[in-house]
C-alpha positions as CSV (number, residue, x, y, z in Angstrom):
1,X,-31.0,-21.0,-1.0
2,X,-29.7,-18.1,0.3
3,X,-32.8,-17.8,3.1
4,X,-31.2,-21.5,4.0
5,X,-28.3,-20.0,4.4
6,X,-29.3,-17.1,6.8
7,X,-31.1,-19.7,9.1
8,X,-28.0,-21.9,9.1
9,X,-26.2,-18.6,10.5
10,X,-28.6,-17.4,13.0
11,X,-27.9,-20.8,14.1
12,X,-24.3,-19.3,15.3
13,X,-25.7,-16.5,16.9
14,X,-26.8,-15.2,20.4
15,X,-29.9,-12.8,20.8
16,X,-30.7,-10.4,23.7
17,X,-34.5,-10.5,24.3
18,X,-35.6,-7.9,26.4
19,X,-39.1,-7.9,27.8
20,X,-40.8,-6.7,31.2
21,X,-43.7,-9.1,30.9
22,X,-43.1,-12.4,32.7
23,X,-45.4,-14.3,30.5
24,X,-44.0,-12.9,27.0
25,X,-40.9,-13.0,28.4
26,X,-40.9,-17.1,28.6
27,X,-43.0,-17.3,25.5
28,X,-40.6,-15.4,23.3
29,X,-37.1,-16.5,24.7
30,X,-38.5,-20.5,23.8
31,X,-39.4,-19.2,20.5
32,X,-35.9,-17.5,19.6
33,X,-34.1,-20.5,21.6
34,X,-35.3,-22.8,18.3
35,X,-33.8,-20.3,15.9
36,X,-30.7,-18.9,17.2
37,X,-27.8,-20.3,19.1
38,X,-28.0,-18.7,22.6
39,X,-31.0,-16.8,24.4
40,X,-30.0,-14.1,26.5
41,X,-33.0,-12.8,28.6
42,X,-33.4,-9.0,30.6
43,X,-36.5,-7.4,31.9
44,X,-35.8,-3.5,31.8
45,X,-33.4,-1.8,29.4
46,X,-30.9,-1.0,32.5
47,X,-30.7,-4.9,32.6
48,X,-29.9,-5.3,28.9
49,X,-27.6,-2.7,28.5
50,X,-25.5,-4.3,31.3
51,X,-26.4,-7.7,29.6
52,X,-25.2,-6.2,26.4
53,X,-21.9,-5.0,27.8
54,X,-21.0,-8.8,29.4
55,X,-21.7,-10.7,26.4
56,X,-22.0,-8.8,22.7
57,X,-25.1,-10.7,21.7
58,X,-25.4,-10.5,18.0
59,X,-29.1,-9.4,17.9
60,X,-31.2,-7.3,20.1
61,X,-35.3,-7.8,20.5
62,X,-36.7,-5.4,23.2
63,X,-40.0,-4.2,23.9
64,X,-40.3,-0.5,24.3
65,X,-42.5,0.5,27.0
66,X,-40.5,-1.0,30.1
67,X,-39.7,0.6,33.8
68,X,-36.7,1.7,34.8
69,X,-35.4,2.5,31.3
70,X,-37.4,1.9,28.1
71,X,-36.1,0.0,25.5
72,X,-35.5,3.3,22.8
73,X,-33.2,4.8,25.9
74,X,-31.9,1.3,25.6
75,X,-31.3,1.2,21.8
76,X,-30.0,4.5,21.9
77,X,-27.3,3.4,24.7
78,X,-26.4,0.8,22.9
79,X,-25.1,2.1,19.7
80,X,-23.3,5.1,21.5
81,X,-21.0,1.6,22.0
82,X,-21.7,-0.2,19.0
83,X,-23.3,1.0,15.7
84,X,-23.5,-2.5,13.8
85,X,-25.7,-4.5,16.3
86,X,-29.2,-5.5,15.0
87,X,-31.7,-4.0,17.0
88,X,-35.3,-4.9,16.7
89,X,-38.4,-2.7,18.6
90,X,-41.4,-4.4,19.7
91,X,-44.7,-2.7,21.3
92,X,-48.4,-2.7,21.2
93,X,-48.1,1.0,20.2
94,X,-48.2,2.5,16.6
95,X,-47.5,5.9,17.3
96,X,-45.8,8.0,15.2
97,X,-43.3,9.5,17.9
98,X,-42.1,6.2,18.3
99,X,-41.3,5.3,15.4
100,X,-39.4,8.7,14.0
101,X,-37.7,8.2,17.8
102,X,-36.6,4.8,16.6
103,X,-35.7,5.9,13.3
104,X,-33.5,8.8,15.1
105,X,-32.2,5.9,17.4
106,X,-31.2,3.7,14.6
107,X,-33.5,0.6,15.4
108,X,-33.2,-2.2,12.6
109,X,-36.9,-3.1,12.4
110,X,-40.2,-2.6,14.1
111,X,-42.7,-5.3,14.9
112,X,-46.2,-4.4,16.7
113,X,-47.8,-6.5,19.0
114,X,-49.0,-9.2,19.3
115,X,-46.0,-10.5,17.4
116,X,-46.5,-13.8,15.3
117,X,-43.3,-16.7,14.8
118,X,-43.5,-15.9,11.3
119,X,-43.2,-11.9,11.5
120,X,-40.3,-12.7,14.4
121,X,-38.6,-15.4,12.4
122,X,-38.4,-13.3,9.4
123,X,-36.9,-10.2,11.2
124,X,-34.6,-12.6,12.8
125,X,-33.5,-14.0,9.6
126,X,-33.4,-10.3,7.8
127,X,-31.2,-9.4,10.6
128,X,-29.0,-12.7,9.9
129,X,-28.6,-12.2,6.7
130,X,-26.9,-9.0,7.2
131,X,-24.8,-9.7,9.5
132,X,-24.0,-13.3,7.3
133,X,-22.8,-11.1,4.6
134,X,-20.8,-8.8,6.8
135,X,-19.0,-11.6,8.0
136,X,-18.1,-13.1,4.3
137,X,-16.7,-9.5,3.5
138,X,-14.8,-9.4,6.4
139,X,-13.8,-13.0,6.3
140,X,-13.1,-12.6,2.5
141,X,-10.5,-9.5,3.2
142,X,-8.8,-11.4,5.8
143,X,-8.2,-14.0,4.0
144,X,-6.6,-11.5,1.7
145,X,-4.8,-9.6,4.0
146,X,-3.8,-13.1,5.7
147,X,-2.5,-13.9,1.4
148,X,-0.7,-10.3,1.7
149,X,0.8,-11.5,4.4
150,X,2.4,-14.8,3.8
151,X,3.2,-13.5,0.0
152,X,5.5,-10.8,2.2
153,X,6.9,-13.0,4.0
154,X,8.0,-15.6,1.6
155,X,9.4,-12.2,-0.2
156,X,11.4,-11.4,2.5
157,X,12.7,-14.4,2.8
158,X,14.1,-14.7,-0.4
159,X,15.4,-11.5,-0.5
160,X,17.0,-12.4,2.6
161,X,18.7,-15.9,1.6
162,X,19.3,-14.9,-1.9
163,X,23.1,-15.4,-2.4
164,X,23.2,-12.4,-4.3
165,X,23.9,-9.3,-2.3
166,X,21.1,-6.7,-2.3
167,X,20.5,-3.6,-1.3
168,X,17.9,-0.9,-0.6
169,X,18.4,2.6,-0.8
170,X,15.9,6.0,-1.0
171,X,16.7,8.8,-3.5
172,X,19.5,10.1,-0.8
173,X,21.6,7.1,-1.5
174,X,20.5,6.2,2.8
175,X,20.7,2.5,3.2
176,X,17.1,1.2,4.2
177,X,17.4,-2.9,4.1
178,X,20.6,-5.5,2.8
179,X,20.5,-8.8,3.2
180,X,23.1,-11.3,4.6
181,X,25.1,-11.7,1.2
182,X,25.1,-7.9,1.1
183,X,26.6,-7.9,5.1
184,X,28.6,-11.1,4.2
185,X,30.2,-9.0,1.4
186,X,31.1,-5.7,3.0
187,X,32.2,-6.7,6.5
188,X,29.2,-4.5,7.8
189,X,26.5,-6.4,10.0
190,X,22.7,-4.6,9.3
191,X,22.6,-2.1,11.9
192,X,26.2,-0.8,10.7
193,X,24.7,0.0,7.4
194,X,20.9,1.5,7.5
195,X,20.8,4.9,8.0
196,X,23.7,5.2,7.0
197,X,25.2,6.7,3.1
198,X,26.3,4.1,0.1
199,X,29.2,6.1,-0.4
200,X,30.3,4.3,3.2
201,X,31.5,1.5,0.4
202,X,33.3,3.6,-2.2
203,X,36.1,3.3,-2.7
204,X,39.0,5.9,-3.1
205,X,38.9,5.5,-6.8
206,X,35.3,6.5,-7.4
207,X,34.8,9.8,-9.0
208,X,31.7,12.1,-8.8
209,X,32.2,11.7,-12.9
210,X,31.2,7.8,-12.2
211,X,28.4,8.8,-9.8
212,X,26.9,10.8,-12.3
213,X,26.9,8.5,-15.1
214,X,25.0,6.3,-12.8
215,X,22.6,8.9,-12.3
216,X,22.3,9.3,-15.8
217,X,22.3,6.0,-16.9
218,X,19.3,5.5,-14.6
219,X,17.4,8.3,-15.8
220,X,17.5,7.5,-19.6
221,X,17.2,4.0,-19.7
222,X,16.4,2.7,-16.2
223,X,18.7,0.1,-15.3
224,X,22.4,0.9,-15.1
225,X,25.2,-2.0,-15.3
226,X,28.7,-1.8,-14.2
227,X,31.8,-3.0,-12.2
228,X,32.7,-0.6,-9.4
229,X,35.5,-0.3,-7.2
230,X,34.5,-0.3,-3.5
231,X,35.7,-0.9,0.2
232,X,35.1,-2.7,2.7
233,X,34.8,-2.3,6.4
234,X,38.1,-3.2,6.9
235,X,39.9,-1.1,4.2
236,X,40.2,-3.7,1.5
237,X,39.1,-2.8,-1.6
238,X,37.3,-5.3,-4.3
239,X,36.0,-5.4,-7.5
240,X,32.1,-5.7,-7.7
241,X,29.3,-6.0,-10.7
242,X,26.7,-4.1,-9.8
243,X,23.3,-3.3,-11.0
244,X,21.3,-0.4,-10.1
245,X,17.5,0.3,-11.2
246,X,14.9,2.9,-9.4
247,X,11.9,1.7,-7.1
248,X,8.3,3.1,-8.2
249,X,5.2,4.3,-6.4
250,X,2.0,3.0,-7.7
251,X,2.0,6.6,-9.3
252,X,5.3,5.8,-11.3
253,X,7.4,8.4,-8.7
254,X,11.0,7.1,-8.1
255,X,10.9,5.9,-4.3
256,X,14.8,4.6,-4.0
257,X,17.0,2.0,-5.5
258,X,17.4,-1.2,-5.3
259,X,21.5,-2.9,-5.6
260,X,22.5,-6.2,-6.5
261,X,26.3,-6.7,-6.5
262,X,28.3,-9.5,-6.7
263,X,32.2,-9.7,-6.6
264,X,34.3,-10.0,-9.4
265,X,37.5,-9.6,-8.3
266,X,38.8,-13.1,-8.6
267,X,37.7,-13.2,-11.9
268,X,39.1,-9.7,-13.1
269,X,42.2,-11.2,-11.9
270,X,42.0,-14.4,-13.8
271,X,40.7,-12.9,-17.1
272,X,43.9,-10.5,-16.5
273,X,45.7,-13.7,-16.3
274,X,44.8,-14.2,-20.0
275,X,45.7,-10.7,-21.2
276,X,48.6,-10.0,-23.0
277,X,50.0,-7.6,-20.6
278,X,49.7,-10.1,-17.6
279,X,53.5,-10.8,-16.8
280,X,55.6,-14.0,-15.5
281,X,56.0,-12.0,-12.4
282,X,52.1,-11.6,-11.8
283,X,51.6,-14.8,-12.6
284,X,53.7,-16.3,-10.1
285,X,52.8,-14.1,-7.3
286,X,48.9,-14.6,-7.9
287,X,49.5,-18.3,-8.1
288,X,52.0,-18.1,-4.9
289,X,49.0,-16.5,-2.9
290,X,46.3,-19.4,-3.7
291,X,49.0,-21.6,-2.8
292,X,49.5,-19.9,0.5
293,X,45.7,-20.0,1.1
294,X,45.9,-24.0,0.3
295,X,48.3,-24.7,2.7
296,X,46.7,-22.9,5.2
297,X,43.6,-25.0,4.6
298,X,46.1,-28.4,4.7
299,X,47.3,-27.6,7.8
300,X,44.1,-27.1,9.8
301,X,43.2,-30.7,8.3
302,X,46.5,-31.9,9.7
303,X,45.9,-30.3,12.7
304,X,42.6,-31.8,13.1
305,X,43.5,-35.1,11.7
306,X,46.8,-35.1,14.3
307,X,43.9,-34.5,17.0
308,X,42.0,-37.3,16.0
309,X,44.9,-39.8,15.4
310,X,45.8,-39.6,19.2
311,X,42.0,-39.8,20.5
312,X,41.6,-42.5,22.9
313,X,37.9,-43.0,22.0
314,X,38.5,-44.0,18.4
315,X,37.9,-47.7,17.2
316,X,40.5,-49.5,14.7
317,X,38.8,-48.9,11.6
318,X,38.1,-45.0,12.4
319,X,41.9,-44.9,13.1
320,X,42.6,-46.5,9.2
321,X,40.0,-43.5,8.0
322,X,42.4,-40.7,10.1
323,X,45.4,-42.5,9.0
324,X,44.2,-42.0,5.2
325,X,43.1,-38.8,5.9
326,X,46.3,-37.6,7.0
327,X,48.2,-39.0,4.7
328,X,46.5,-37.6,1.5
329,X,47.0,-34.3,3.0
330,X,50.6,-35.0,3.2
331,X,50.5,-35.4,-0.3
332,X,48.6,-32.4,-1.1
333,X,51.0,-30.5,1.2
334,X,53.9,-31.7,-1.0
335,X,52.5,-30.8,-4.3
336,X,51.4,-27.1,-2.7
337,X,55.4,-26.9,-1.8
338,X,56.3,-27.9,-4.6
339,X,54.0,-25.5,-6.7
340,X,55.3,-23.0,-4.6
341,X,58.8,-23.4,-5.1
342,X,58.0,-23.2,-9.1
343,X,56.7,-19.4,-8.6
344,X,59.6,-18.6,-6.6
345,X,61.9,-19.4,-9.1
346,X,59.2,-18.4,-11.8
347,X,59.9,-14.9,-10.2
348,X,63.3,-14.8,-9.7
349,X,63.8,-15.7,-13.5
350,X,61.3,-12.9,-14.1
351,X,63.8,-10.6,-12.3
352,X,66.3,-12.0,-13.0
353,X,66.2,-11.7,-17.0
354,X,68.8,-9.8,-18.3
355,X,67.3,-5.7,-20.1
356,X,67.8,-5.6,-23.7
């Protein structure tokens, strides 16, 4: 099986034969040509280097006694470039300097003259099989890195287009990577915020007592859980939950931190609807500013809808649809006016109580 295999690779490959004999020359080239891919043929080592350097064969048979340069000065030129490359030595010689010359060369495998098909295709096939399981390792950590790679990227992604806001930061508290819910969140854009401290987001409020209880928290049971005050780039301050836990080496060394906040400051304000101390007054003035939002939003639908309305382009029916549309926004425009009026005069009743 796995001999089958080897032949099916040298099947893929090229081989340099270098020979100076005419004769051998055409007798050896047919024989590889029936094993191997592609035959590529020189007659002195100068030749093969130089055919060596314009194509990369995958194997190298040379003869060693050849003019101009032999095929050891050949050999040892080659690998100076490449160390990997099969090389195999033929001659009619069995001399000991040869071989401890080839050995000190780096040749792959000797054959002596005159050389059989079986003794060739067996090199041939040695030489295959090496470079077959070369190319599974190399193809196997590819694929692996290529895994690495796309596991990364869907990672990134992720972190990227999670709505929750995240943020990385080393042991300094310097901002290394947030994502768009993180920049969405503070008014910063990316390059506004690595490099650059946490502490750009704290708020006035925040105490070096609350900075060390983070730091504490973290250190004793790894995770640390809280609401924080904090700014953004603008100067308004909101609430945010945040949770804070260490990054680790593969050696278990604290490498940074990563954030995940979220903001909390619409619901603070509606849980402190529910507490007893929430007054009339703050009632009516938190439910006087969503109204004011609302009727902002109904008048750029009006607006809009008023745009449409007088649109020469528009069919009957679509003018029925603008038509309704306008007019349910009328009545939500009412009802907003009208809530509004309620915590105006919730708030003048508020102020207006008489002191016991």
């Amino acid at each position: 099986m796995t001999r089958s295999l080897d032949r099916a690779f040298l099947k893929k490959l090229t081989v340099l034969y270098v020979e100076d004999s005419d004769s051998a020359l055409v007798i050896g080239a047919r024989l590889i040509s029936r094993l191997c891919a592609t035959v590529l043929t020189a007659q002195n080592g100068a030749e093969g280097v130089e055919k060596f350097r314009a194509h990369g064969p995958d194997i190298i048979v040379t003869d060693i006694q050849m003019p101009i340069m032999d095929g050891l000065a050949m050999a040892e030129a080659i690998r100076q470039e490449n160390r990997a490359v099969p090389i195999i030595i033929s001659t009619a010689f069995e001399q000991v300097h040869l071989l401890r010359r080839a050995i000190e060369v780096g040749v792959d495998s000797y054959l002596l003259k005159p050389v059989t098909r079986s003794q060739l295709t067996a090199k041939l096939l040695d030489c295959a099989h090496l470079l077959r399981i070369e190319w599974e390792r190399r193809s196997g950590e590819q694929y692996l890195l290529a895994m690495v790679r796309e596991t990364v990227g869907k990672l990134s992604r992720v972190v990227e287009d999670c709505p929750s806001a995240l943020v990385i930061t080393d042991c300094d508290s310097i901002i290394e990577f947030a994502n768009r819910s993180f920049c969405r969140l503070t008014g910063y854009n990316v390059e506004e915020l690595v490099g650059k401290s946490l502490s750009l987001l704290n708020s006035r409020s925040h105490s070096p007592e609350v900075c060390h209880a983070i730091g504490t928290t973290i250190a004793a049971e790894g995770v640390w859980r809280g609401e924080l005050l904090s700014s953004r780039k603008d100067g308004t301050e909101y609430w945010e939950y945040a949770v804070i836990s260490p990054l680790r080496d593969g050696e278990g060394t604290i490498t940074g931190y990563m954030n995940g906040r979220e903001d909390v400051t619409e619901k603070k304000q509606l849980a402190g609807m529910l507490s007893p101390a929430f007054t009339l007054d703050q009632a009516g003035r938190l439910a006087g500013g969503l109204v004011h939002k609302l009727d902002n939003i109904l008048s750029v639908i009006n607006g809009y809808g008023a745009l449409l309305k007088i649109a020469d382009e528009l069919g009957d029916e679509q003018l029925e649809h603008v038509k309704k549309i306008l007019a349910a926004s009328a009545q939500a425009s009412t009802l907003t006016h009208t809530m509004l009026s309620h915590c105006i005069g919730t708030k003048r009743t508020t102020h207006d109580a008489p002191r016991g």
